[in-house]
N, C-alpha and C positions, 0 to 999 in steps of 0.2 A: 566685387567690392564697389560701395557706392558710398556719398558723402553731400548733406546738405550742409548750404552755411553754420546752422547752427547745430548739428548732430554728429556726433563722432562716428570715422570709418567703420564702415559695416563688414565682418567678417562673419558667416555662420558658423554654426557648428551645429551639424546633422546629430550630431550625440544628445544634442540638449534639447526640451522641449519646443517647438516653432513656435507657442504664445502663451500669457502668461493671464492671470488676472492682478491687479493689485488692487487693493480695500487702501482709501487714502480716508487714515483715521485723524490727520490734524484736528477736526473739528470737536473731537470726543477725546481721545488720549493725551494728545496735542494741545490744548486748550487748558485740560485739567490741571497742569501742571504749571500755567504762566503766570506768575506775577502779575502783569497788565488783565484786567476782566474785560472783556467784549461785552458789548451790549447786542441784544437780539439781532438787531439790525445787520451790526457788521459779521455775526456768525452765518445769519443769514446768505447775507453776500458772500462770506465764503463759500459755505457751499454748491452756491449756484457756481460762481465761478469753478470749483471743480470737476462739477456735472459738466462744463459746458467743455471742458479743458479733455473731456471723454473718460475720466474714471464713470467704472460700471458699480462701482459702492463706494457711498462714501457714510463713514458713521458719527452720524449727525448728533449725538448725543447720551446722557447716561441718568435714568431716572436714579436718582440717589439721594440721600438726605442731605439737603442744601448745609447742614453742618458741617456734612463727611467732605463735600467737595462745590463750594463755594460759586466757583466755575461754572458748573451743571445746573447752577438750581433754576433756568430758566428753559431748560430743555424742552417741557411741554410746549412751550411759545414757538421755541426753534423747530421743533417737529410740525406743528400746525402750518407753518409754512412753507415747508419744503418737503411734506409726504408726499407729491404731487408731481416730483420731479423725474422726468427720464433715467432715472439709476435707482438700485436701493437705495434705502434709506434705513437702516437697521441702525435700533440703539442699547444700549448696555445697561440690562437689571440686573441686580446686585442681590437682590432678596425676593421675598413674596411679593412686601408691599410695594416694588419699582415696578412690577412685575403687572401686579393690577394697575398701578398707577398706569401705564405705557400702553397697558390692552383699554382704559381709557379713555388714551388723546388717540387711540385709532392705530397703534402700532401692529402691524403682521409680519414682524422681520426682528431677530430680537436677538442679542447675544446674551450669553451669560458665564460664568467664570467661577472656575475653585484655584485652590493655590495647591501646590503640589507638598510645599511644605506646611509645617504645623505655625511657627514663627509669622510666618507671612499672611497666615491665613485671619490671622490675631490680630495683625498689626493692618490689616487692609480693611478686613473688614469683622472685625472685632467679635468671631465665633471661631470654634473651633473646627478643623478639618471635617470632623463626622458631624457636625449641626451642618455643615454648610453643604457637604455632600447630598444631605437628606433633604435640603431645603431644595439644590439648584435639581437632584432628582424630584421632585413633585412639581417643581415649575415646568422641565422641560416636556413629561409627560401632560400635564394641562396644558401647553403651548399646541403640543404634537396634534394633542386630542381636538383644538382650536382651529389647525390649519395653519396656524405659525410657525410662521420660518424661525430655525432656532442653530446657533453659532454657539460654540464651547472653546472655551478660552481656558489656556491651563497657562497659570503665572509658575513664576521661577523654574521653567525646567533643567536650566543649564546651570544653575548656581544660585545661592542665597547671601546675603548677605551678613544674616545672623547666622545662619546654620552649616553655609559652606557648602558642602560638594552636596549636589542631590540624585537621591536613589535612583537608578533607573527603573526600575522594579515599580517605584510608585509611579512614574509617568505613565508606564505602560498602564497601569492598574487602574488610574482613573480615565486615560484614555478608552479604554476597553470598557471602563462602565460608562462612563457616557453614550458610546455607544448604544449600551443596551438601553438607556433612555429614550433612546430616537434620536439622537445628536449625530448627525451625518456630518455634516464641517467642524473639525477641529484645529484652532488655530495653536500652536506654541511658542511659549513665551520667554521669550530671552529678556528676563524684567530688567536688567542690571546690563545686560550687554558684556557678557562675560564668556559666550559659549563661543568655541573656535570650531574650525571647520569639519573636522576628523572628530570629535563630538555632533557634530550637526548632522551628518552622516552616519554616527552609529546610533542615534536616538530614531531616527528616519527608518533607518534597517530596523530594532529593531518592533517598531510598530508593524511596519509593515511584515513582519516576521510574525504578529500577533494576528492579522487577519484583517489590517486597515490599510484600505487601499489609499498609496499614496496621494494620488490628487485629489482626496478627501481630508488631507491635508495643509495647513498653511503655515506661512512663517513668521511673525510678530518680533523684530531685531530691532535691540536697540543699539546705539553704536558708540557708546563708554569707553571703549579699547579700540576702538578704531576697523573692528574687524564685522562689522555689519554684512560688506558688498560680495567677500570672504564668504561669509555666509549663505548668502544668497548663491553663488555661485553652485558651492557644495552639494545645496539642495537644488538647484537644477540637475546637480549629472545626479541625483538620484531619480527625478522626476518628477521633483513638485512643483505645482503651476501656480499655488498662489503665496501672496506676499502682502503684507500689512506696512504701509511707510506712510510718512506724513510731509506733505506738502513745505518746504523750507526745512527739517528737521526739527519741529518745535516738539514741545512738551517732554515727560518722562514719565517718574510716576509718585506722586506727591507722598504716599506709603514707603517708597525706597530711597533711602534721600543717596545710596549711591548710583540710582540711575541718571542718566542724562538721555537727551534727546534720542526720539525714535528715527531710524534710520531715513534718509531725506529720500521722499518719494525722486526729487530731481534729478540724485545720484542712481537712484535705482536703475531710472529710465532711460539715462547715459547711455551705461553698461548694458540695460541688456537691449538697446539701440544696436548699439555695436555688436555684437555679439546675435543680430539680427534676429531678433523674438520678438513678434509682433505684441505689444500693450492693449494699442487702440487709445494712447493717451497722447495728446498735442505738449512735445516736452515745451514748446514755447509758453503756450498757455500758462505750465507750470512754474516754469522761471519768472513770468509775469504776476501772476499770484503771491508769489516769494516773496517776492519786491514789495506789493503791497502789502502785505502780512507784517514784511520786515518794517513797514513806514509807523502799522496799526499799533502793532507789540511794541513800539518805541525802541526795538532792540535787534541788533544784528540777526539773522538766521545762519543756521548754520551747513545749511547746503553748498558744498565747493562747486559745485558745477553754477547754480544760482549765482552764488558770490562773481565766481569766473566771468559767465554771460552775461553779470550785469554792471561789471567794471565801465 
């Protein structure tokens, strides 16, 4: 057992993965969400700051139609200036046309996303499940075919907000086709921050029961109920290594209005400090971030460890 000033005691456990990856999405998930608009500049400066903070991804933004999300419309700018930095730099297209748009400003790293339900899929991005399906398959085989790195995002898996409990049957079913697209990293989505642990663990089972290997999996938590770190934990004793949080816990998802903040990269990296599973991320650095983030957004963050360390 060991203990720096500012990191909490280290205990391992040989059961769980020794390191993890996190995707520190503040700047694209995080962002979309906030009241306060950044201007290029200070997005900018986020990022760099979190590069330098040693996240190995960070996603920097989401070609989308500046109607759909306000936030983003300046993404091209934000990409041109930081494709160049020591970490991904992957951003998020939504259709064909983000898609070209993003192959464009030079993007080779790229996520994309269906919703698991039919509600959500309407209400986010205004097609239905089988137009969206069709679309995000002929993007990711064009990506595949390009040499682009390509990330699949499946929203609402643990819960809907209009539609309530969601099939597991569909998770598997678009995970599995993705797959067959060429979609190797699949991230899932806890839109609403609704899913508890003993769910998080049977959805994990049964993918990997489908023939996807876990750490080709990741976890995308938002923390609405307070049960995020809960989360995370679960899916470490199954064996997943990576995790999507945002820097201070900003944003949500401006399509679910009972989402709230995605789970705080600072709390992440506490816990699994302690719990001694290497990052490779400077939690000071991040705590330091927070703070200015918190001074930028004019508004509290909502990270207890951030809050804590910077009393």
């Amino acid at each position: 057992m060991s203990r720096d000033d500012s990191l909490p005691m280290r205990v391992a456990d040989s059961a769980l993965p020794a390191d993890v990856e996190i995707w520190d999405v503040a700047p694209r998930d995080g962002l979309q969400s906030e009241a306060t608009r950044l201007d290029v500049a200070h997005k900018v400066e986020l990022i760099e700051r979190l590069v330098r903070a040693g996240f190995p991804v960070v996603e920097v933004g989401s070609f989308v139609r500046a109607e759909r999300v306000p936030q983003m419309a300046d993404s091209a700018d934000v990409f041109a200036r930081v494709k160049d930095l020591p970490a991904r730099t992957p951003v998020l297209v939504p259709n064909a046309t983000g898609f070209e748009h993003a192959r464009a400003a030079g993007a080779d790293d790229i996520a994309v996303f269906l919703s698991v339900t039919e509600t959500f899929s309407r209400e986010n991005l205004g097609a239905s499940r089988a137009r969206m399906e069709e679309e995000v398959r002929c993007i990711a085989r064009r990506a595949v075919a390009d040499g682009v790195r390509v990330r699949g995002y499946l929203s609402m898996v643990f819960g809907d907000p209009w539609e309530g409990a969601v099939a597991d049957g569909e998770v598997v079913r678009l995970a599995t086709e993705m797959r067959t697209w060429g979609i190797r990293e699949l991230s899932l989505g806890d839109t609403i921050g609704v899913a508890t642990p003993g769910q998080v663990k049977h959805i994990v089972r049964l993918l990997a029961g489908s023939g996807i290997a876990v750490t080709d999996v990741a976890l995308h938590l938002h923390d609405t109920y307070g049960t995020a770190l809960a989360n995370v934990y679960a899916g470490l004793e199954e064996g997943v290594r990576t995790f999507d949080a945002a820097t201070g816990g900003v944003g949500g998802c401006p399509f679910a209005k009972s989402a709230t903040g995605n789970l705080a990269a600072d709390d992440l990296i506490w816990m699994l400090e302690g719990l001694g599973i290497r990052t490779g991320v400077d939690l000071d650095a991040v705590v330091e971030t927070s703070a200015w983030l918190s001074a930028v957004l004019q508004r509290p963050i909502t990270s207890r460890v951030a809050t804590a360390l910077t009393r």
